[in-house]
Backbone as numpy.savetxt, mean C-alpha at the origin, in Angstrom:
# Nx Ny Nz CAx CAy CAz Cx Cy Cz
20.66 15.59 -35.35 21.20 14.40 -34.75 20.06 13.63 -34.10
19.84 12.24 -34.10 18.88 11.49 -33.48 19.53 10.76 -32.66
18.86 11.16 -31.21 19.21 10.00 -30.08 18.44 8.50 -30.17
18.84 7.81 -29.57 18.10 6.30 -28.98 17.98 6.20 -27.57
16.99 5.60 -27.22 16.82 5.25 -26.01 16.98 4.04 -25.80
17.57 3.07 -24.73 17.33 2.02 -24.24 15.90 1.84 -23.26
15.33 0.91 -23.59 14.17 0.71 -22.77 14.44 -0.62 -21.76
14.47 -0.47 -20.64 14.95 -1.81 -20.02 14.22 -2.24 -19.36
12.97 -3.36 -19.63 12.10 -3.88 -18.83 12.24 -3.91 -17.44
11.45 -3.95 -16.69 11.66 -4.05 -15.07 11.46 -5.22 -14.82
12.76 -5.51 -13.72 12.42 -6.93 -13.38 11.51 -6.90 -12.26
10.76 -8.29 -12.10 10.23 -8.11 -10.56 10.96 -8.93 -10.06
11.05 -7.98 -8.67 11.79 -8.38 -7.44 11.46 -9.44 -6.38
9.80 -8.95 -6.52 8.75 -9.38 -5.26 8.87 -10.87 -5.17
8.77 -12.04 -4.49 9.25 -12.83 -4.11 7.71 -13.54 -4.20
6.61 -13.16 -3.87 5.45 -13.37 -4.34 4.58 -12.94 -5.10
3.44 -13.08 -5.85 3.15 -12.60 -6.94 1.74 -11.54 -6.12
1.49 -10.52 -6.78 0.70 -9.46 -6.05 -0.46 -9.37 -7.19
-1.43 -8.75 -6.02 -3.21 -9.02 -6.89 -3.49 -7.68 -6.88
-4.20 -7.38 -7.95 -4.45 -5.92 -8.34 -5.97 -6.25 -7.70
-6.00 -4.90 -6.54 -7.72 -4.89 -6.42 -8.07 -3.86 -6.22
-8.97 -3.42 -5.77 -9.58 -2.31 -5.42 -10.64 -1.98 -4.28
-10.20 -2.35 -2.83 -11.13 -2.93 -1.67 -11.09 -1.50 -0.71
-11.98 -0.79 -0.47 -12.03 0.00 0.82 -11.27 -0.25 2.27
-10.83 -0.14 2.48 -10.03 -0.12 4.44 -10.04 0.57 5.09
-9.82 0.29 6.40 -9.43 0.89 7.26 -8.41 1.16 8.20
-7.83 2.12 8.79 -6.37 1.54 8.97 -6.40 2.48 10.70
-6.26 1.68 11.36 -5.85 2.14 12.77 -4.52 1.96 13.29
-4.22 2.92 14.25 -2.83 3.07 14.71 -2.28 3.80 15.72
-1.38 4.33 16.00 -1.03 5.62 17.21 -0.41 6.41 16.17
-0.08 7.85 16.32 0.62 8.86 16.18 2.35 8.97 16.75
2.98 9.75 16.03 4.28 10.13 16.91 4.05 10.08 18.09
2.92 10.66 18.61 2.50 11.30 20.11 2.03 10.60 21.05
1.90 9.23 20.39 1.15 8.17 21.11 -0.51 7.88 21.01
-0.90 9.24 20.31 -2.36 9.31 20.29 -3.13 8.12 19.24
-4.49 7.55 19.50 -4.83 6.60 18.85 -5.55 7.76 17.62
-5.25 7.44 16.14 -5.94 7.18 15.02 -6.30 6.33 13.99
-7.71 6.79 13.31 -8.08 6.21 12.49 -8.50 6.70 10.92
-8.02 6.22 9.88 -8.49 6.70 8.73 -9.29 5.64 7.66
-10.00 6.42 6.58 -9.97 5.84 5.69 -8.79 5.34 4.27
-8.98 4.50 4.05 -8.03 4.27 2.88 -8.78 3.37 2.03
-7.73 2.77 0.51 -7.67 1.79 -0.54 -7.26 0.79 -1.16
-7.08 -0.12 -0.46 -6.38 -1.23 -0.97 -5.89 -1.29 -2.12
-4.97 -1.08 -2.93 -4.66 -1.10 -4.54 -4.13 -2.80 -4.64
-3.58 -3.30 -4.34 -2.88 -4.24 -4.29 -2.43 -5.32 -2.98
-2.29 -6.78 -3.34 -1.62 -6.99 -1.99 -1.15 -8.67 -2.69
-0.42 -8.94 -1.49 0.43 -10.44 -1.94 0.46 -11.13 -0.29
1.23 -12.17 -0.24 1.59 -12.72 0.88 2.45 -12.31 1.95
2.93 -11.20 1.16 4.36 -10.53 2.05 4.22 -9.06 2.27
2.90 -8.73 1.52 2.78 -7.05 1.82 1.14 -6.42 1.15
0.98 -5.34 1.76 0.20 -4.93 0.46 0.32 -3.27 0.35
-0.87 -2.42 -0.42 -0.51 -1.34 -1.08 -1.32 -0.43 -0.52
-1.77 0.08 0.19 -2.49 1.37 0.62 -2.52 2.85 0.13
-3.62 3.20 0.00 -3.74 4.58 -0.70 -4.52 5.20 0.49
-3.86 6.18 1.48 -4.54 6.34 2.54 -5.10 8.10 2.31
-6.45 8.72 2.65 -7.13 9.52 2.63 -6.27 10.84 3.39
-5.15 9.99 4.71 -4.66 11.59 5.08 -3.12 10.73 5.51
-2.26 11.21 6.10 -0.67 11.03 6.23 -1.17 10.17 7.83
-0.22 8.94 7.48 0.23 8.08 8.05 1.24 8.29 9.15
1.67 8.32 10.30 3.67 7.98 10.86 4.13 7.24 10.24
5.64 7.21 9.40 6.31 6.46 9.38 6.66 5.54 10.74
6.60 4.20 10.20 7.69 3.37 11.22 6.91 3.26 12.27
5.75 3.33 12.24 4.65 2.99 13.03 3.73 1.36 12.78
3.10 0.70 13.85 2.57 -0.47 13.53 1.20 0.08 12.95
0.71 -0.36 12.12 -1.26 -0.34 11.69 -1.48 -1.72 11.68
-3.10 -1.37 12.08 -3.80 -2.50 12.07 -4.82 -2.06 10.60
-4.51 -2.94 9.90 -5.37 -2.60 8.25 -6.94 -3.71 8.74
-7.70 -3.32 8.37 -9.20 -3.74 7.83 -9.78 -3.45 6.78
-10.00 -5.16 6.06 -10.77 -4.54 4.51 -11.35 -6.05 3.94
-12.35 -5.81 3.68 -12.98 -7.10 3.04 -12.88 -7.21 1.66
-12.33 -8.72 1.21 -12.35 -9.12 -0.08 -13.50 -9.09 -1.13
-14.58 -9.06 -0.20 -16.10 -9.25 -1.18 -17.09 -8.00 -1.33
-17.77 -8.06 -1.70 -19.02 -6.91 -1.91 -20.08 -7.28 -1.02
């Protein structure tokens, strides 16, 4: 017997259009605990309304960061 698959393109949702990059950051913040940290991370992506972080160690949810990362070389 042979199945079929439907393949159903994905729509985009995003409301602005997002830039593929690849920029080093930095990302500061507090802990659950209140304590101040800092890590490294990767910019993968970003738009007007958000962007994409690939961070080196675990984040808090539902916490504010302050991201740093330069566009240029």
């Amino acid at each position: 017997m042979q199945t079929s698959t439907v393949m159903n393109p994905m729509i985009e949702r995003r409301k602005k259009p997002r830039i593929t990059c690849s920029y080093p950051a930095i990302i500061q913040g507090r802990d659950n605990e209140g304590k101040k940290f800092r890590t490294d991370a990767t910019l993968t992506n970003l738009s007007a309304n958000g962007l994409c972080l690939v961070l080196k160690t675990k984040a808090p949810l539902g916490n504010d960061l302050f991201v740093l990362f330069r566009c240029s070389s």
